[in-house]
N, CA, C and O of each residue as an XYZ file, in Angstrom:
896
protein
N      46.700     72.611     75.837
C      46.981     71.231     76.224
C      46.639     71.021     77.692
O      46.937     71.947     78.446
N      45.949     69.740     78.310
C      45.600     69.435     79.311
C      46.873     69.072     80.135
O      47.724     68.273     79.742
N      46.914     69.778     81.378
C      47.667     69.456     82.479
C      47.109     67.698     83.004
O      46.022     67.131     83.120
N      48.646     67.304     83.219
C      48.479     65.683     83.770
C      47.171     65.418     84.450
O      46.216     64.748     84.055
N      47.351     66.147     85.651
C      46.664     66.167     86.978
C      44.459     66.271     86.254
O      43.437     65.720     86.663
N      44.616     66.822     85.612
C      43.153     67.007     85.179
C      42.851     65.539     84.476
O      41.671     65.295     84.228
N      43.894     64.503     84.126
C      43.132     63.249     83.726
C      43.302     62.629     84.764
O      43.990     61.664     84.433
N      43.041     62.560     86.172
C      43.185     61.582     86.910
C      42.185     61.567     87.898
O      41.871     62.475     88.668
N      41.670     60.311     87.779
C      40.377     60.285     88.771
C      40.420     59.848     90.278
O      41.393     59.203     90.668
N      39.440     60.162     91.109
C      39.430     60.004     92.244
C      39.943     58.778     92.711
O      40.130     58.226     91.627
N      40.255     58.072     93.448
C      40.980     56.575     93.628
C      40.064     55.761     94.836
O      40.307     55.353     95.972
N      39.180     55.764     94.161
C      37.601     55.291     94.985
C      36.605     55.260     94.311
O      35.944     56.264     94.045
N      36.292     53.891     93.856
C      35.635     53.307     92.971
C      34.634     52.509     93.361
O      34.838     51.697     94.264
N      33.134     52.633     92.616
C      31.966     52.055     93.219
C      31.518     51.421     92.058
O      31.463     52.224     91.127
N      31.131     50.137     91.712
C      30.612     49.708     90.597
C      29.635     50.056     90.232
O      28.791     50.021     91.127
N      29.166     50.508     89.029
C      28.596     51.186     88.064
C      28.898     52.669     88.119
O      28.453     53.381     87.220
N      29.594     53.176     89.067
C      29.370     54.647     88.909
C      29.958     55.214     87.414
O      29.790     56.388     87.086
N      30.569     54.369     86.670
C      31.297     55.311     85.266
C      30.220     55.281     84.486
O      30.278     55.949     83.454
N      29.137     54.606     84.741
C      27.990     54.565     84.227
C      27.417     55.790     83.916
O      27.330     56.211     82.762
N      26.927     56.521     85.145
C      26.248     57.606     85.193
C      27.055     58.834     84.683
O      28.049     59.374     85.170
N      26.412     59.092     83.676
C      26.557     60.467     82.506
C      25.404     61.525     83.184
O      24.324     61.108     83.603
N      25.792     62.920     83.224
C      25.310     64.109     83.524
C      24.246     64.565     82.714
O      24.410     64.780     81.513
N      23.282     64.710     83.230
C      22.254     66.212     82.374
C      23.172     67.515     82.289
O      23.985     67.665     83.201
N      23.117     68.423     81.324
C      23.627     69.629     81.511
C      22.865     70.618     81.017
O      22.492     70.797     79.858
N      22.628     71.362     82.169
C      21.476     72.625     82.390
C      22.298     74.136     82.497
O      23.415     74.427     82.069
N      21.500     74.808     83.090
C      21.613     76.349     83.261
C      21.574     76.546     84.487
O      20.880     75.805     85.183
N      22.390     77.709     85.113
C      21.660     78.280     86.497
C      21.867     80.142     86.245
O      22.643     80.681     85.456
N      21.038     80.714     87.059
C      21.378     82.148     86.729
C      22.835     82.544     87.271
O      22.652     82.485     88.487
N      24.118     82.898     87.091
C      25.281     83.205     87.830
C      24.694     85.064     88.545
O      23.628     85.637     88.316
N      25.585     85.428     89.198
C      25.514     86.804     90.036
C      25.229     87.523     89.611
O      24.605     88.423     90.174
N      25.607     87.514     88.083
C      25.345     88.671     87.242
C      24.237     88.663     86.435
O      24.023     89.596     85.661
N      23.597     87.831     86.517
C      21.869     87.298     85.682
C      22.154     86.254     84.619
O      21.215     85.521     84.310
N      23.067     86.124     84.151
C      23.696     85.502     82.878
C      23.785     84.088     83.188
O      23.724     83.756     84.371
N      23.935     83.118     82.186
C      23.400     81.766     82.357
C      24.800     80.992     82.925
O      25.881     81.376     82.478
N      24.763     80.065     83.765
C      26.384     79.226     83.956
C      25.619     78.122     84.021
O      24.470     77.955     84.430
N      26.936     76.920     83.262
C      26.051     75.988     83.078
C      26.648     75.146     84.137
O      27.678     75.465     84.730
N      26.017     74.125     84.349
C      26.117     73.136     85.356
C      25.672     71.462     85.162
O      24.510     71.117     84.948
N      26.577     70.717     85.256
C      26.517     69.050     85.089
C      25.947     68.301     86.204
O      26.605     68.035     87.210
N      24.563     67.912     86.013
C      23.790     67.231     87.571
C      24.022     65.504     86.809
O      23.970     65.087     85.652
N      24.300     64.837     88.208
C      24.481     63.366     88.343
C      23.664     63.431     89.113
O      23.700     64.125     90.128
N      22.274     62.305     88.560
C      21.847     61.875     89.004
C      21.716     60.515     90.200
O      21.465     59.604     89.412
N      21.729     60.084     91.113
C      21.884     58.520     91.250
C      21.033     57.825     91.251
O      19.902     58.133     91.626
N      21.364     56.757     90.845
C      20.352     55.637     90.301
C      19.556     54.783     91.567
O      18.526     54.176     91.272
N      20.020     54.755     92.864
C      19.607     54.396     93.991
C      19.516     55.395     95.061
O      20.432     55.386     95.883
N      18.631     56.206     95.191
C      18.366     57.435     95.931
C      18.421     57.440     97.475
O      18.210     56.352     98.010
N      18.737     58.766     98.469
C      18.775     57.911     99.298
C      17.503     58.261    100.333
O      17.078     57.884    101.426
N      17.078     59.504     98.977
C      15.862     59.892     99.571
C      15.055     60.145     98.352
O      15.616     59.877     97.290
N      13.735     60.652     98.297
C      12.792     61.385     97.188
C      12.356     62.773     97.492
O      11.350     62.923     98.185
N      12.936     63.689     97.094
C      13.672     63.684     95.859
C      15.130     63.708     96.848
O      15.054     64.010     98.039
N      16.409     63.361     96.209
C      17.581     62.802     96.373
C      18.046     64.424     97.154
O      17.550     65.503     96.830
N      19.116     64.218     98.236
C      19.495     65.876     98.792
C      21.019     65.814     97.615
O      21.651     64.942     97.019
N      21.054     67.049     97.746
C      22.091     67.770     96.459
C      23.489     67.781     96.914
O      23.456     68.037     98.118
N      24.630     67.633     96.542
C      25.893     68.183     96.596
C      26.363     68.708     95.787
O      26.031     68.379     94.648
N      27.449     69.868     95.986
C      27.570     70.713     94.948
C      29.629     70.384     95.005
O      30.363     70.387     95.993
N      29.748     70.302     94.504
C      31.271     70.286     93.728
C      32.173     71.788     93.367
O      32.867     72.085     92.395
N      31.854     72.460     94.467
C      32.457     73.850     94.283
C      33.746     74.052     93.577
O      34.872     73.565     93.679
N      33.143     75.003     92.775
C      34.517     75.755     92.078
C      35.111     76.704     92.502
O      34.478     77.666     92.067
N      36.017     77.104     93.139
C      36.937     78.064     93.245
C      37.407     79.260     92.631
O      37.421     80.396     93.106
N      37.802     78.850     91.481
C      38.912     80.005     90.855
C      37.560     80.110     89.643
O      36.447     79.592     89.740
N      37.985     80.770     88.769
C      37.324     81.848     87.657
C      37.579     80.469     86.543
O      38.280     79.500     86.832
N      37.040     80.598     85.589
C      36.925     79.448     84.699
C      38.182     79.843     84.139
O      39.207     79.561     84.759
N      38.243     80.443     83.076
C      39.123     81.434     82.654
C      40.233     81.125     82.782
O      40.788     80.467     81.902
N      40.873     81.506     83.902
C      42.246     81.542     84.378
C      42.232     80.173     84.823
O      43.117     79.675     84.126
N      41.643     78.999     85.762
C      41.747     77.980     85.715
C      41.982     77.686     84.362
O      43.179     77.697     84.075
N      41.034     77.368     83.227
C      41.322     76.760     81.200
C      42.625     77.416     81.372
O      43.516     76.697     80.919
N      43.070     78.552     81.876
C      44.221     79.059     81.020
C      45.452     77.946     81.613
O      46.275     77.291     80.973
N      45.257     78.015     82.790
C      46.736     77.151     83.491
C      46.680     75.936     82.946
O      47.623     75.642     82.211
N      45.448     74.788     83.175
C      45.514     73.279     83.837
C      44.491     73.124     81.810
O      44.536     71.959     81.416
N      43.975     73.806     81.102
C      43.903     73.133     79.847
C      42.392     72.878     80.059
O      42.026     72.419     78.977
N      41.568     72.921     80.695
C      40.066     72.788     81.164
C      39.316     73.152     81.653
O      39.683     73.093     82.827
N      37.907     73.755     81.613
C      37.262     73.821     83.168
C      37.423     73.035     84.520
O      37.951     71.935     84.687
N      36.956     73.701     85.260
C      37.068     72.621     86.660
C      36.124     71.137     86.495
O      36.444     70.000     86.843
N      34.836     71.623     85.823
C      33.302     70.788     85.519
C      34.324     69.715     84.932
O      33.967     68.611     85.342
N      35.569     69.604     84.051
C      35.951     68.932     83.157
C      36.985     68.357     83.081
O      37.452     67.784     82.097
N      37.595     68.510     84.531
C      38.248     67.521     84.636
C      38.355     66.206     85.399
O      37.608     66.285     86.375
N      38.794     65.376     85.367
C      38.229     63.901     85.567
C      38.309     63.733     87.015
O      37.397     63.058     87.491
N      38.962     64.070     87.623
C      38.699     64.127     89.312
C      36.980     64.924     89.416
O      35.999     64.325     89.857
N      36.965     65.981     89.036
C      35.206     66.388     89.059
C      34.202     65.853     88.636
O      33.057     66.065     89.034
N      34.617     64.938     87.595
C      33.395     64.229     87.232
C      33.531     62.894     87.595
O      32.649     62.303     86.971
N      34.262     61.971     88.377
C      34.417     61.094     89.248
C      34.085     61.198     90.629
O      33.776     60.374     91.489
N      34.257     62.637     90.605
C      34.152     62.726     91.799
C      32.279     62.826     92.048
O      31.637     62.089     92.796
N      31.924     63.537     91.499
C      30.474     63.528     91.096
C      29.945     62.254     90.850
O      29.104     61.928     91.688
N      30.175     61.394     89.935
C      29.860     59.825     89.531
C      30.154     59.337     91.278
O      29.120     58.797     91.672
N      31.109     59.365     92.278
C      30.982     58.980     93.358
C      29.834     59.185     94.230
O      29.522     58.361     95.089
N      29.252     60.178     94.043
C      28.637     60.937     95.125
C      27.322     59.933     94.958
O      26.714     59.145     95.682
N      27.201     60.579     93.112
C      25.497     59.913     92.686
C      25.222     58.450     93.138
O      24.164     57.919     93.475
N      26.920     57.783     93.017
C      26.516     56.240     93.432
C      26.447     55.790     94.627
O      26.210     54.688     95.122
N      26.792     57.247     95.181
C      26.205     56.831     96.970
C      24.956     57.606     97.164
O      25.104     58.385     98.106
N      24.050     57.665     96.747
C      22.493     57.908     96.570
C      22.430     59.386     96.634
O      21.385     59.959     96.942
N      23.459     59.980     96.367
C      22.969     61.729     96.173
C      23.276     62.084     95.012
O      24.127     61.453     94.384
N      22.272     63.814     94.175
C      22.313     64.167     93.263
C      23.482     65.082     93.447
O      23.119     66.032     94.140
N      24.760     65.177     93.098
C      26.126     65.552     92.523
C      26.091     66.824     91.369
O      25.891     66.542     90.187
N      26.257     67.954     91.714
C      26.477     69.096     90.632
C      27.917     69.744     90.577
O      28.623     70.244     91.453
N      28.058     69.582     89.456
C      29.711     70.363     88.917
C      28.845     71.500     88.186
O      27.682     71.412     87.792
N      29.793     72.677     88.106
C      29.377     73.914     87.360
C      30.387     74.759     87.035
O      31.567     74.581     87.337
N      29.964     75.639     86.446
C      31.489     76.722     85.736
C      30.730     77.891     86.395
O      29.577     77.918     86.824
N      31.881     79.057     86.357
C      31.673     80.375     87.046
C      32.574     81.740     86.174
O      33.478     81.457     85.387
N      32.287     82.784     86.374
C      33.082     84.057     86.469
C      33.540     84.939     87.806
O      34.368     85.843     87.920
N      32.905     84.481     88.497
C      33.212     85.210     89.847
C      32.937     84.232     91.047
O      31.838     84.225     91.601
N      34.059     83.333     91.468
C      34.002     82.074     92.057
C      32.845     82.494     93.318
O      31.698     82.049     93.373
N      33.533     83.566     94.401
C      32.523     83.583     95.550
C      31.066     83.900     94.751
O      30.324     82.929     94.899
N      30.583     84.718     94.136
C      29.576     85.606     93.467
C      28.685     84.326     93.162
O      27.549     84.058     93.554
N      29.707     83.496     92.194
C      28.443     82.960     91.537
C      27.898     81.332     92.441
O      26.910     80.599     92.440
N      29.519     81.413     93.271
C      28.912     80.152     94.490
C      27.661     80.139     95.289
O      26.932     79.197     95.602
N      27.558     81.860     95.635
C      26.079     82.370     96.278
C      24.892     81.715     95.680
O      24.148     80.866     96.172
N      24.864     82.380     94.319
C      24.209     82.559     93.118
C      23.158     81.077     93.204
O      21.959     80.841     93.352
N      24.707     80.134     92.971
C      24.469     78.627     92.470
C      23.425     78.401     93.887
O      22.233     78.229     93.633
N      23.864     78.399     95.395
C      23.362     77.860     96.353
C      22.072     78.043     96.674
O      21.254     77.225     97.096
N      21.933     79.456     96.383
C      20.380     80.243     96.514
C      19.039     79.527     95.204
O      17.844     79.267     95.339
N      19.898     79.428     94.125
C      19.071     78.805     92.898
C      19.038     77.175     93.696
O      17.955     76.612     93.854
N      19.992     76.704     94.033
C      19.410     74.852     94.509
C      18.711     75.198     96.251
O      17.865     74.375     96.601
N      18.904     75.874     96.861
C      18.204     76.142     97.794
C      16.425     76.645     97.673
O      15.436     76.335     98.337
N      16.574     77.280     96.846
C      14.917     77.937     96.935
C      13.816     76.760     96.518
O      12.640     76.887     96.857
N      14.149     75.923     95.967
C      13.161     74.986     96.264
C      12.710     73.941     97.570
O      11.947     72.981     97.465
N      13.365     74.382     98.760
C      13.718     73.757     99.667
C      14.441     72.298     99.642
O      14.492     71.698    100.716
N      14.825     71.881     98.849
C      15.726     71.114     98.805
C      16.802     70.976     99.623
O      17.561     71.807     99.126
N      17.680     70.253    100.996
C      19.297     70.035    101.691
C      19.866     70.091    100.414
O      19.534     69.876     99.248
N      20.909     70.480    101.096
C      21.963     70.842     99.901
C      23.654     71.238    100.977
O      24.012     72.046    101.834
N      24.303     69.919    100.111
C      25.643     69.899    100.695
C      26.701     70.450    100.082
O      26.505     70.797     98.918
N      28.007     70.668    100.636
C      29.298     71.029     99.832
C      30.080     69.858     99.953
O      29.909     69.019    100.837
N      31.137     69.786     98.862
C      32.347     69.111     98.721
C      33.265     70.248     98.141
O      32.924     71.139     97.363
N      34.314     70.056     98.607
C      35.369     71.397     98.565
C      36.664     70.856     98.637
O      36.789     69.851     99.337
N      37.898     71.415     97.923
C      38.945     71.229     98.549
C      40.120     72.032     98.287
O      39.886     73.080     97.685
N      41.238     71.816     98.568
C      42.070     73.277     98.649
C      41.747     74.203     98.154
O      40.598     74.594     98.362
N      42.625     74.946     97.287
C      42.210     76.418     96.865
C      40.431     76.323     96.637
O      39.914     77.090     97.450
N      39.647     75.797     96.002
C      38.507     75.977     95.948
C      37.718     76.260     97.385
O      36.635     76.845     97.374
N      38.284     75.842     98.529
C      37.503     76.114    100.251
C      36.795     77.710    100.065
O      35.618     78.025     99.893
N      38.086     78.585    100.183
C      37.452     79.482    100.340
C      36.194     80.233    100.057
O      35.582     81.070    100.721
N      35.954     79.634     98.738
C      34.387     80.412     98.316
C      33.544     79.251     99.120
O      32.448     79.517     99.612
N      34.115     77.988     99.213
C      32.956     77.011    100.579
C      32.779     77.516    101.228
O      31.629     77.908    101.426
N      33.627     77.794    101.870
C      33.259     78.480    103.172
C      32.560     79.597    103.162
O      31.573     79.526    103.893
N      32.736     80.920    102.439
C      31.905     81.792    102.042
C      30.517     81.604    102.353
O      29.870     82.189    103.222
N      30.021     80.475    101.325
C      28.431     80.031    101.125
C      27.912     79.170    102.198
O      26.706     79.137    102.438
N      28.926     78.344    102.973
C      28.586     76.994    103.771
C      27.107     77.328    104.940
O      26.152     76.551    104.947
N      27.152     78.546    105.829
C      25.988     78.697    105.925
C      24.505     78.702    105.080
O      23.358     78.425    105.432
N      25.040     79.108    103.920
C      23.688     78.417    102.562
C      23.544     77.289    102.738
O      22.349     77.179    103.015
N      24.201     75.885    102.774
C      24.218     74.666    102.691
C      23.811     73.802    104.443
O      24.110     74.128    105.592
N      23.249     72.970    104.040
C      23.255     72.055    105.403
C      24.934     71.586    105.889
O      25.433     71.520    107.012
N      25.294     71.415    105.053
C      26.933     70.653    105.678
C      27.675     70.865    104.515
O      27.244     71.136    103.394
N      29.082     70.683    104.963
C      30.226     70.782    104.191
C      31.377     69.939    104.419
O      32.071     69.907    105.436
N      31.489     69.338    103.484
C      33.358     68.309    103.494
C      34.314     69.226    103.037
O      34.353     69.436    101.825
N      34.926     69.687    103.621
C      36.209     70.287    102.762
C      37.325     69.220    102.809
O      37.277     68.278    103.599
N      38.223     69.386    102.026
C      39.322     68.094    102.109
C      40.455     68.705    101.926
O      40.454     69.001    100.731
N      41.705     69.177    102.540
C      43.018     70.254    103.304
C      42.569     71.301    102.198
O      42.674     71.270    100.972
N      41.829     72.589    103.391
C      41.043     72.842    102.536
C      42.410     74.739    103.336
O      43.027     74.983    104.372
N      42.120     75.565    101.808
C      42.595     76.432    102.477
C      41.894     77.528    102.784
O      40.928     77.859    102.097
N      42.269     78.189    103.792
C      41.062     78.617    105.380
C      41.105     80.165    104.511
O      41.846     80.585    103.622
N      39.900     80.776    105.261
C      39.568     82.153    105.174
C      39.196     82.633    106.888
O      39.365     81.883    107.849
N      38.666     84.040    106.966
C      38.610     84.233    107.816
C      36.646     83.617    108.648
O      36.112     83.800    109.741
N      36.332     83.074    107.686
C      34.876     82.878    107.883
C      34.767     80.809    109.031
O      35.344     79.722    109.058
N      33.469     81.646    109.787
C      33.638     80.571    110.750
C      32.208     80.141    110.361
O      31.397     80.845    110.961
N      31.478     79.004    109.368
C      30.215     78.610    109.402
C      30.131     77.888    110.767
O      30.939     77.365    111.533
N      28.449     78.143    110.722
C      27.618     77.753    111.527
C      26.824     76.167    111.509
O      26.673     75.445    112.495
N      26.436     75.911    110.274
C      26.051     75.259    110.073
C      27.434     73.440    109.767
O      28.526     73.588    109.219
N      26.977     72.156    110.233
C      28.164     71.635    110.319
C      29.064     71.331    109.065
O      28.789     71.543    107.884
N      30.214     70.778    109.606
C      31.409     70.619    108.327
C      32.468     70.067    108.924
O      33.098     70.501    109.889
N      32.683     68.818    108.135
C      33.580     68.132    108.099
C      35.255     68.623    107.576
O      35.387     69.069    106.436
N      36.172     68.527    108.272
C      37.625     68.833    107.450
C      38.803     67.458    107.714
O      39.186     66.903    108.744
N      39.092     67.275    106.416
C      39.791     66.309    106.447
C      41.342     67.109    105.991
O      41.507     67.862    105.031
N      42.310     66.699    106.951
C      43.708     67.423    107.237
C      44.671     66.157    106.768
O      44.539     64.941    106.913
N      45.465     66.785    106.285
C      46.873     65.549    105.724
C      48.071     66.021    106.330
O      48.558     67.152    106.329
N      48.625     64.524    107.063
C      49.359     65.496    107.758
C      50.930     65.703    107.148
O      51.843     66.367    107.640
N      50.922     65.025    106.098
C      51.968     65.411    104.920
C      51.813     66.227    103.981
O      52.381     66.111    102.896
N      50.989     67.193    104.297
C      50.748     68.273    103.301
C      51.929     69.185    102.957
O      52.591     69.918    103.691
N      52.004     68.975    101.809
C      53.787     69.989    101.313
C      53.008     71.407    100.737
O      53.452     71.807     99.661
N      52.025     72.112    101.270
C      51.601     73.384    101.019
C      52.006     74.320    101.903
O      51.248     74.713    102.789
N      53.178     74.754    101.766
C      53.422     76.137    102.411
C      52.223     76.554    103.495
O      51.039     76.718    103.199
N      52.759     76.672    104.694
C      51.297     77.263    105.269
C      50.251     76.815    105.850
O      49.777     77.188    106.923
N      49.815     75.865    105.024
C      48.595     75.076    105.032
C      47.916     74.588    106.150
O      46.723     74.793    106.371
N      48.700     73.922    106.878
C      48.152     72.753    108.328
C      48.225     73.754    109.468
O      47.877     73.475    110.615
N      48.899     75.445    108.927
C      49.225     75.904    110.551
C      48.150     76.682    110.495
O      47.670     77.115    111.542
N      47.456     77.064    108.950
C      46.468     78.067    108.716
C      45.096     77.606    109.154
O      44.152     78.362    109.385
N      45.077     75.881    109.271
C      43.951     74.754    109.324
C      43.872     74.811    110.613
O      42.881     75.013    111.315
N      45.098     74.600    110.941
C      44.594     74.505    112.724
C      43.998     75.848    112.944
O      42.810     75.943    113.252
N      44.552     76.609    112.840
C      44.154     77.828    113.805
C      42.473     77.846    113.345
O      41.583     78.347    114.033
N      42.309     77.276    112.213
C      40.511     77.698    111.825
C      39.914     76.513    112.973
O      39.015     76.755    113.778
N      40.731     75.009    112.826
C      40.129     74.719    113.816
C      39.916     74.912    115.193
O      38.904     74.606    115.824
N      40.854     75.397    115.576
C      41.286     75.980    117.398
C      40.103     76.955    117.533
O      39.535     77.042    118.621
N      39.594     77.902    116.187
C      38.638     79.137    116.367
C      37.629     78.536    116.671
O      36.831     78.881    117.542
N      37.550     77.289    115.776
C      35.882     76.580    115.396
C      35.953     75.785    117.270
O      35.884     76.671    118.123
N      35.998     75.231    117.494
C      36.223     74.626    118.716
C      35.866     76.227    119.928
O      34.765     76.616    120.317
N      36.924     76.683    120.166
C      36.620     77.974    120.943
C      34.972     78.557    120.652
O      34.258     79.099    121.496
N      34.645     78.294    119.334
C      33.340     79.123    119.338
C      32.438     77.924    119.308
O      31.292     78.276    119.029
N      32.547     76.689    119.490
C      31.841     75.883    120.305
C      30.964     75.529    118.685
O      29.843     75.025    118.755
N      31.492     75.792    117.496
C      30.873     75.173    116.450
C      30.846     73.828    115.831
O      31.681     72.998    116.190
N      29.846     73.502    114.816
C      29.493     71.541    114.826
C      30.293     71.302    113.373
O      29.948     71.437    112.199
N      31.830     70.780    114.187
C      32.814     70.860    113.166
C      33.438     69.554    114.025
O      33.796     69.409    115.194
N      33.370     68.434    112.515
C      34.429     67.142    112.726
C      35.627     67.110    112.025
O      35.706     67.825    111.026
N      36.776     66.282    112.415
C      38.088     65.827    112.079
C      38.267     65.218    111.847
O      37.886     64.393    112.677
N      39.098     64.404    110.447
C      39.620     63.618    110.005
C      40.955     63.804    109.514
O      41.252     64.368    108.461
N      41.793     63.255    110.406
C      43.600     63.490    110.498
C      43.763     62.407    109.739
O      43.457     61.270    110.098
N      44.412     62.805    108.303
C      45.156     61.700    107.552
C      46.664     61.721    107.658
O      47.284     62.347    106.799
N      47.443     60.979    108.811
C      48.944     61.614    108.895
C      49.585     61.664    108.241
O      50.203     62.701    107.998
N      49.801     60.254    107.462
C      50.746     60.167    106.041
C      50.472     60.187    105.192
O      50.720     59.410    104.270
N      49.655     61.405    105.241
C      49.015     61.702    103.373
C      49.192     62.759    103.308
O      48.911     63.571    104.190
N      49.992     63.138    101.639
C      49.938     64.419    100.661
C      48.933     65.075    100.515
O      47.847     64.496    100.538
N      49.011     66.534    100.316
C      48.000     67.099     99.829
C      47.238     66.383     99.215
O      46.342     65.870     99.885
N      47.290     66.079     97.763
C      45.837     65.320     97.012
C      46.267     63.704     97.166
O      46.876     62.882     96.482
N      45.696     63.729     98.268
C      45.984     62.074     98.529
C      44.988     61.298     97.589
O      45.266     60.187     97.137
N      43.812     61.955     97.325
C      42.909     61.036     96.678
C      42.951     60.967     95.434
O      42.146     60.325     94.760
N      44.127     61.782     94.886
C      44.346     61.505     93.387
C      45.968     61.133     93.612
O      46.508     61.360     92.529
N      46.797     60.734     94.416
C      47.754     60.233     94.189
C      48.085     59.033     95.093
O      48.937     58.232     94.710
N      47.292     58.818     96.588
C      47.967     57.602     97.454
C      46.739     56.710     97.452
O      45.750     56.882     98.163
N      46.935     55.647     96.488
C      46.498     54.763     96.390
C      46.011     53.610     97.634
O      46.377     52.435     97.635
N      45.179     54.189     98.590
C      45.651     53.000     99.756
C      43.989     52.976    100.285
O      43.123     53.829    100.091
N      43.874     51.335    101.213
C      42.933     51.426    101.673
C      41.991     52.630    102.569
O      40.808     52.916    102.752
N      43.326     53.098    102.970
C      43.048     54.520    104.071
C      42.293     55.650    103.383
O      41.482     56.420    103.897
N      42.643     55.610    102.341
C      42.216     56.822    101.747
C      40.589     56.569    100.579
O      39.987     57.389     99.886
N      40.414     55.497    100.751
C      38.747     54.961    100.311
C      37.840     55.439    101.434
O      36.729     55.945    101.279
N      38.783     55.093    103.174
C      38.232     55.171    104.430
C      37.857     56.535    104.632
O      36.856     56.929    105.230
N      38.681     57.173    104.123
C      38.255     58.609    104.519
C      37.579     59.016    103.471
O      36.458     58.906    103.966
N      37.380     59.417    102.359
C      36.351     59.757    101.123
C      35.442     58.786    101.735
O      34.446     59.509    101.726
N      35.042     57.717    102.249
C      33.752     57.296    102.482
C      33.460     57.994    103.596
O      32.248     58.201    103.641
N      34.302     58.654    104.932
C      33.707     58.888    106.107
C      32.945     60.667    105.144
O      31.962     61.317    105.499
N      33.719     60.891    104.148
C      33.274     62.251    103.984
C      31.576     61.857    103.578
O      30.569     62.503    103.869
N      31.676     60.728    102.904
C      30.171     60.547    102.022
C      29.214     60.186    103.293
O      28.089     60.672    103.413
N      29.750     59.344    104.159
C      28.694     59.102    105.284
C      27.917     60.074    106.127
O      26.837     59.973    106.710
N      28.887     61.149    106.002
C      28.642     62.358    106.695
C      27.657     63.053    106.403
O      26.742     63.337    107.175
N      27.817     63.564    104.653
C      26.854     64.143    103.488
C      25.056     63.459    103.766
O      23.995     64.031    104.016
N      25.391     62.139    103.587
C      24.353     61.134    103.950
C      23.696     61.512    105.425
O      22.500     61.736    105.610
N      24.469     61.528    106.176
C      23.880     61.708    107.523
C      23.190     63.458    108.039
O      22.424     63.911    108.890
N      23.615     63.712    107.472
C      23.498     65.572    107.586
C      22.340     65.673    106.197
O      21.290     66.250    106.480
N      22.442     65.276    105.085
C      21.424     65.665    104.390
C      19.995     64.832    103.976
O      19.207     65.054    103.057
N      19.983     63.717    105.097
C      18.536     62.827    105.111
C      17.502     63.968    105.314
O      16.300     63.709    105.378
């Protein structure tokens, strides 16, 4: 049975985006073996050919289906969230995995080798394998994302809530940011004060359209 939280979509809405339905392809995962992956196309590009974002998965398919009732690819925040992206003129990929960091490589190197930009969208538990790969990628949004010990190079956006009820969370964020700053890396901020962890699937407010758009403007601006 599906956990609540997997039917609820992003709370930032673009007309026509429920429109756009996915191709679903193949990519090689770490281990040679096929993982499949859902590309959104968008219908108003913002380039030719369109730069990529990838919808990172985190945890192991597996044990995610086992808890929350689904893949990550499959639940409605991921594929809204994707339908968002495409309707702001970029091509949007959700995908499944066995070995979250392994096959995040995997995925980045397969949309990279055609020279194609290629962005991240990330957010809590899923960061860490972002971050992992984020030097693969031109840029990265993470959204209260939780930190590892890795400092990319290449830029990235973090959007912080400052009502986050995650154990830990905002003191583990700062310190990545205090590092990123000290090492003089091309890293922006977006402080949401009175917002929950998943603000964008639970606080309904103009503020929080404002910030999911500053993340998309960013994507846009970093992957022309």
């Amino acid at each position: 049975m599906r956990h609540e939280v997997t039917t609820r979509r992003v709370l930032y809405e673009i007309p026509g985006m429920r429109s756009i339905q996915p191709a679903q392809l193949v990519f090689p995962g770490a281990d040679g073996e096929p993982l499949a992956m859902s590309i959104y196309e968008p219908p108003s590009p913002v380039a030719d050919p369109p730069p990529v974002v990838v919808l990172l998965a985190g945890y192991p398919d597996a044990g995610f289906e086992k808890h929350l009732g689904c893949k990550f690819m499959e639940m409605e925040w991921a594929i809204s969230m994707a339908q968002l992206i495409a309707m702001s003129g970029m091509t949007a990929i959700t995908h499944t995995n066995r070995d979250p960091l392994a096959d995040a490589a995997a995925l980045l190197d397969y949309l990279t080798s055609g020279g194609r930009r290629v962005g991240i969208w990330a957010t809590s538990g899923h960061s860490p394998a972002a971050l992992s790969v984020a030097d693969r990628a031109a840029c990265t949004v993470l959204i209260n994302p939780v930190t590892s010990e890795a400092l990319p190079r290449t830029p990235m956006l973090i959007v912080r809530s400052g009502l986050d009820e995650t154990p830990g969370l905002n003191e583990a964020l700062d310190a990545l940011l205090a590092r990123a700053v000290a090492a003089n890396r091309p890293i922006s901020l977006v402080n949401y004060p009175d917002a929950p962890h998943s603000f964008d699937l639970h606080l309904d407010r103009p503020e929080t359209r404002q910030v999911l758009q500053q993340g998309l403007e960013f994507l846009r601006a970093h992957l022309r």
